[in-house]
C-alpha positions as CSV (number, residue, x, y, z in Angstrom):
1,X,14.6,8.0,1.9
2,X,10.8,6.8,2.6
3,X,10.4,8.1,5.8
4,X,7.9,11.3,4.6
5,X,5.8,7.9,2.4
6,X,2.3,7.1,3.7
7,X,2.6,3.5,4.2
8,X,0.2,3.3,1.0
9,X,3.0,4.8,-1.3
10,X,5.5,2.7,0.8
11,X,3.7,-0.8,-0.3
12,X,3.4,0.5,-3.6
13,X,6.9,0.5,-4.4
14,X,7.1,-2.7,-2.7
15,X,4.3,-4.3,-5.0
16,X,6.1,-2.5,-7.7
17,X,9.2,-4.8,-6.7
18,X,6.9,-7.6,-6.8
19,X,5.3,-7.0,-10.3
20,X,8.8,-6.6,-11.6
21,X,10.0,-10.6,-10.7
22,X,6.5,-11.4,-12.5
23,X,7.8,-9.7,-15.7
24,X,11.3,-11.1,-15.4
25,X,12.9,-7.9,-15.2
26,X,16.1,-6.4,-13.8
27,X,14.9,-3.2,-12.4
28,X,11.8,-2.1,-11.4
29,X,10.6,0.4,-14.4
30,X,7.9,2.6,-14.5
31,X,5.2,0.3,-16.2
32,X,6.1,-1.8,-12.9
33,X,5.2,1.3,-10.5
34,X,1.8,2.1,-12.3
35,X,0.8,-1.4,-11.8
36,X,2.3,-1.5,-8.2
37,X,-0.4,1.4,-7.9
38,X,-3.3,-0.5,-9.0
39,X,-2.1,-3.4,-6.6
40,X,-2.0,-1.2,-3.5
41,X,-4.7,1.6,-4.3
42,X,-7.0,0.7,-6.8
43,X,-9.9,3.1,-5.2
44,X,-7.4,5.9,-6.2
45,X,-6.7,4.5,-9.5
46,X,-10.7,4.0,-10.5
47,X,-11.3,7.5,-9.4
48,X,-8.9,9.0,-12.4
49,X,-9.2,5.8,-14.6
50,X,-12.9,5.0,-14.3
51,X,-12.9,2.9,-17.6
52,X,-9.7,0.7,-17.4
53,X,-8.5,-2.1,-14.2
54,X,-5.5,-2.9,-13.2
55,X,-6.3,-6.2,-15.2
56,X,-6.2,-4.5,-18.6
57,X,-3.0,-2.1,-18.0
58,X,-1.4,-5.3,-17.4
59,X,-2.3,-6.5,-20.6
60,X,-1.8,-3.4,-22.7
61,X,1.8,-3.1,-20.5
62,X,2.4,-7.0,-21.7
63,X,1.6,-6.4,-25.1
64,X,4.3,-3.1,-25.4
65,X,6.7,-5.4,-23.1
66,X,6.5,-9.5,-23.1
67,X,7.6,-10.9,-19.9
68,X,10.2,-12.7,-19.7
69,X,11.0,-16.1,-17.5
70,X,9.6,-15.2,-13.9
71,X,13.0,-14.4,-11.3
72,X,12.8,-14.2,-7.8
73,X,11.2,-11.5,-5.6
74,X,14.7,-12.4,-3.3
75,X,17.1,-10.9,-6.5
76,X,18.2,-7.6,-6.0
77,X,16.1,-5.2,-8.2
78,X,17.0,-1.5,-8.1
79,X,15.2,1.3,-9.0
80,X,15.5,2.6,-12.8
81,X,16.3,5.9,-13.1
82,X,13.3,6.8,-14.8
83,X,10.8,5.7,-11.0
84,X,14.0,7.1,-9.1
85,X,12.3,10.7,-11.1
86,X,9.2,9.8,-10.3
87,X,9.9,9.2,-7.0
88,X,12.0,12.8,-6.9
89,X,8.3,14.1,-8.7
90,X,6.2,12.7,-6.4
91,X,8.1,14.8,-3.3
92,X,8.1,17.6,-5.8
93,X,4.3,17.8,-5.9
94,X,3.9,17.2,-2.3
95,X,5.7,20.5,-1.5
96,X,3.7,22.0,-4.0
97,X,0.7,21.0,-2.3
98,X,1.9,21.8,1.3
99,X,1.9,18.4,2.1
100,X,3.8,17.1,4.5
101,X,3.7,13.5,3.6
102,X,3.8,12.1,0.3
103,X,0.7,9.7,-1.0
104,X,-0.3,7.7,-3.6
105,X,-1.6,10.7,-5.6
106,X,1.4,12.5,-5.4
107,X,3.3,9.2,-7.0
108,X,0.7,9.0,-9.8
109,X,1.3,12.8,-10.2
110,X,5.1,12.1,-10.6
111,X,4.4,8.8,-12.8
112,X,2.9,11.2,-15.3
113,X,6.0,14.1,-15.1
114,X,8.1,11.3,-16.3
115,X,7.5,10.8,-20.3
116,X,7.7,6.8,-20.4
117,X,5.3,4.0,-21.8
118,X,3.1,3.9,-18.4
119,X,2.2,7.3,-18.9
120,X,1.6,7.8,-22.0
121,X,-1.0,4.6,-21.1
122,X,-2.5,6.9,-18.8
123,X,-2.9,9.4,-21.2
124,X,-4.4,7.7,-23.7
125,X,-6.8,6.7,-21.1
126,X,-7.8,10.7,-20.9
127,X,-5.6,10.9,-17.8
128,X,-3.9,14.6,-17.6
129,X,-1.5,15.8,-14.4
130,X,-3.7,18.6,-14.9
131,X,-7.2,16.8,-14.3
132,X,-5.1,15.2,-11.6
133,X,-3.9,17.6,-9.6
134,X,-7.3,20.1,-9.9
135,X,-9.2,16.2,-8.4
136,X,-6.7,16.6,-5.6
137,X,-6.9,20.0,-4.9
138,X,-11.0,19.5,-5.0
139,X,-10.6,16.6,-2.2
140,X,-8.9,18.9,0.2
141,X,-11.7,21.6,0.1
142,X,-14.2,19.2,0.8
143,X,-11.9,16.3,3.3
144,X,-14.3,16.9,5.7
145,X,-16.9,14.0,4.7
146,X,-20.7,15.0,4.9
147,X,-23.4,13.1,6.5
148,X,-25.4,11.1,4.0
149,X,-28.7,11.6,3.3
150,X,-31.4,8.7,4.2
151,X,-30.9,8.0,0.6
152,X,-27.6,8.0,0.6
153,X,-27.4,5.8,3.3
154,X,-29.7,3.2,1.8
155,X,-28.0,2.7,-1.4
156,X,-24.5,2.2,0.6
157,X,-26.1,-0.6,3.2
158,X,-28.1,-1.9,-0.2
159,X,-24.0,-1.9,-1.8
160,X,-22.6,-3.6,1.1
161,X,-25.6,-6.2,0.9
162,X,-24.6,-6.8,-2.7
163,X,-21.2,-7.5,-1.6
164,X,-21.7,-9.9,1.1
165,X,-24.1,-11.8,-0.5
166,X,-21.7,-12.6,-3.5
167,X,-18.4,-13.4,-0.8
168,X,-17.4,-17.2,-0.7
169,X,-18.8,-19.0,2.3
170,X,-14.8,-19.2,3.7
171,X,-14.8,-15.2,3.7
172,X,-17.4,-14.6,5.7
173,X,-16.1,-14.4,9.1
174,X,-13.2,-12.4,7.6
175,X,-15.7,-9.4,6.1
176,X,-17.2,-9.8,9.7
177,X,-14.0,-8.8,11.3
178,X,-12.9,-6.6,9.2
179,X,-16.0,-4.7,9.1
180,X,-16.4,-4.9,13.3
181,X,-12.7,-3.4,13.2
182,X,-13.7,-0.4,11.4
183,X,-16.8,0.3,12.9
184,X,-15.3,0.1,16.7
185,X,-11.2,1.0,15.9
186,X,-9.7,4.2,16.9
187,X,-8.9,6.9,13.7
188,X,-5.2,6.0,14.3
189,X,-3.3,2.9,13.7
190,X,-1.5,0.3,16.2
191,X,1.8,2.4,15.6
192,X,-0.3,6.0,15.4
193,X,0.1,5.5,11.7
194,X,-2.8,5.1,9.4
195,X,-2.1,2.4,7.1
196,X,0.2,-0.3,7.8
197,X,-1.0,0.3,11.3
198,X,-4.5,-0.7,10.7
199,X,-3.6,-3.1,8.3
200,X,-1.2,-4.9,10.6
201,X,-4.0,-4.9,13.2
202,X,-6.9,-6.4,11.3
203,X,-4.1,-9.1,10.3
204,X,-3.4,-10.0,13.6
205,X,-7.2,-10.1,15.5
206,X,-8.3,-12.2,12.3
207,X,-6.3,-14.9,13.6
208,X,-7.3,-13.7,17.2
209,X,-4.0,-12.6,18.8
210,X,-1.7,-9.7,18.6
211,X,1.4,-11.2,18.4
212,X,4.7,-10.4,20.3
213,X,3.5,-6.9,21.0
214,X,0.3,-7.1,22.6
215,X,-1.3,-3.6,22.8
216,X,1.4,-1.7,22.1
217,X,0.1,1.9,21.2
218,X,3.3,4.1,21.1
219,X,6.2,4.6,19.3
220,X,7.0,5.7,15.7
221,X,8.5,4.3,12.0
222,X,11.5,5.3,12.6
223,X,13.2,3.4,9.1
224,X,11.5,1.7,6.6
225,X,13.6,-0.6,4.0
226,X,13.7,-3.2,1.2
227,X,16.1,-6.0,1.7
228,X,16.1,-8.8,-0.9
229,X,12.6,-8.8,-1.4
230,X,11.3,-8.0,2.1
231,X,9.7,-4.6,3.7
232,X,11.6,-3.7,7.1
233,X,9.5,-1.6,9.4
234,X,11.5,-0.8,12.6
235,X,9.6,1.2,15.0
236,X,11.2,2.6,18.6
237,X,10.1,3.7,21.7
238,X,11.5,4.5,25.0
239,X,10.4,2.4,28.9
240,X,11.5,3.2,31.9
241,X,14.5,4.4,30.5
242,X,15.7,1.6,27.9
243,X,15.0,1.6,24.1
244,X,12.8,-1.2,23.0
245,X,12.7,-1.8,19.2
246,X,10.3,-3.5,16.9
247,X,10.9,-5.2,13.3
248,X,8.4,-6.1,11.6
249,X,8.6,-7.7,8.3
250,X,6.7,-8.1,5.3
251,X,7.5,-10.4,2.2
252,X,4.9,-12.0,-0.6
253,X,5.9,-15.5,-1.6
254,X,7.4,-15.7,-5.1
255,X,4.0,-17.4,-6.3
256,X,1.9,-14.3,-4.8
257,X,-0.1,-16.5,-2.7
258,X,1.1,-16.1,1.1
259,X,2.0,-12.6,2.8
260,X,4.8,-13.7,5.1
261,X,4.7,-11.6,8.5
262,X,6.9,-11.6,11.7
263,X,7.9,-9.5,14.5
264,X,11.0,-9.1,16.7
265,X,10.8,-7.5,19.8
266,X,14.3,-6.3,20.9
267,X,15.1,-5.1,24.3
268,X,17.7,-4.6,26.7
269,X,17.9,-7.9,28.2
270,X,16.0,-10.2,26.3
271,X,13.9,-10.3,22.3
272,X,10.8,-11.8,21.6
273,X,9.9,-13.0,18.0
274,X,7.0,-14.2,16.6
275,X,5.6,-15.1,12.4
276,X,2.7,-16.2,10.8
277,X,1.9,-16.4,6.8
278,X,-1.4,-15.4,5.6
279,X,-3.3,-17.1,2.7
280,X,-3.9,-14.5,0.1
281,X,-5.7,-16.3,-2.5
């Protein structure tokens, strides 16, 4: 079903599911999905909603709809039929588009097709599909980014500056290697998939290894699931004849402090497995 998703619409669903055990609830609504949006692409979210954070949706979605006792992110919470439109949307205006895979922006597109509370939030917030899709269509035109102009260039270093200044001693060397990964990585992920890929990799050579894999640069998603809580990404590739899979697996503790990661490296004669959690507070 999500094999066309970015890995950015992927997680979003999966922060959705997340958001929904906050709240207590059964199924993972809509007003879960806008705020699984926020969690996973807030840079997309403050270009259309310039005047509202992911903060105060959750508080005007909490005062429409009190939570409830906190469940488990383990308890089996389907889709409700008004995100399994949305979902059905966002491919819709993917086609529309041409596009081959389906983003963020074509989830928010289908979030506001479907009349619910989330988005008639968003348009209360001045947020139109209209606005949205003539944004999109504006991007494309110009994807090709522009060299900055000294100026230009001054204010971003003077923004980054900003930002380091005000980081927490203990994030430090983190920035550092995040920001030496993206000035010296290659425009494609670990798996050749933007996203997850580079995600995954910045992960892994903060805590100075790769894990089972090592520098393994082939191969393809081939699935990607939910299973009581967890994202499965299995990835395949052929050597020397003999199909060698990788799982990889992706779960947020119930508190939504620690990212729980492994691998299992499966192969014709032997697997490999590996697992590391990673502090997100």
């Amino acid at each position: 079903m999500f094999e066309r998703y970015t890995e950015q619409a992927r997680r979003v669903i999966f922060f959705a599911r997340y958001e929904t055990s906050q709240f207590g609830s059964e199924q993972i609504e809509p007003e879960h999905f806008l705020l699984g949006l926020y969690r996973q692409d807030p840079g997309l979210m403050k270009r259309f909603v310039p005047d509202a954070t992911g903060e105060t949706i959750r508080d005007q979605i909490q005062r429409e709809a009190p939570r409830r006792q906190k469940i488990s992110t383990s308890t089996d919470m389907p889709l409700s039929h008004p995100v399994k439109r949305i979902l059905a949307y966002g491919a819709e205006e993917a086609e529309r588009m041409g596009h081959v895979h389906i983003g963020t922006e074509h989830l928010l597109l289908g979030l506001l097709r479907e009349p619910t509370s989330a988005s008639r939030i968003l348009e209360s917030l001045g947020v139109t599909i209209e606005s949205v899709r003539e944004e999109i269509a504006k991007s494309l035109v110009s994807a090709d980014p522009k060299p900055l102009t000294p100026e230009e260039a001054a204010t971003e270093r003077e923004a980054l500056r900003s930002m380091i200044e005000s980081l927490p001693d203990d994030a430090l060397r983190r920035a550092r290697s995040a920001l030496e990964h993206a000035r010296t990585a290659p425009s494609r992920g670990m798996l050749g998939l933007t996203g997850f890929g580079d995600v995954r990799r910045r992960m892994l050579e903060r805590m100075g290894h790769m894990g089972v894999v090592g520098g393994w640069q082939e191969g393809h998603f081939s699935s990607t699931r939910m299973e009581n809580g967890t994202m499965i990404f299995e990835t395949r590739r052929i050597h020397k004849g003999h199909q060698i899979t990788l799982i990889e697996k992706v779960r947020v503790s119930d508190d939504g402090k620690t990212l729980h990661y492994s691998q299992a490296l499966l192969g014709p004669k032997r697997e490999h497995t590996w697992s590391m959690d990673f502090d997100l507070t």
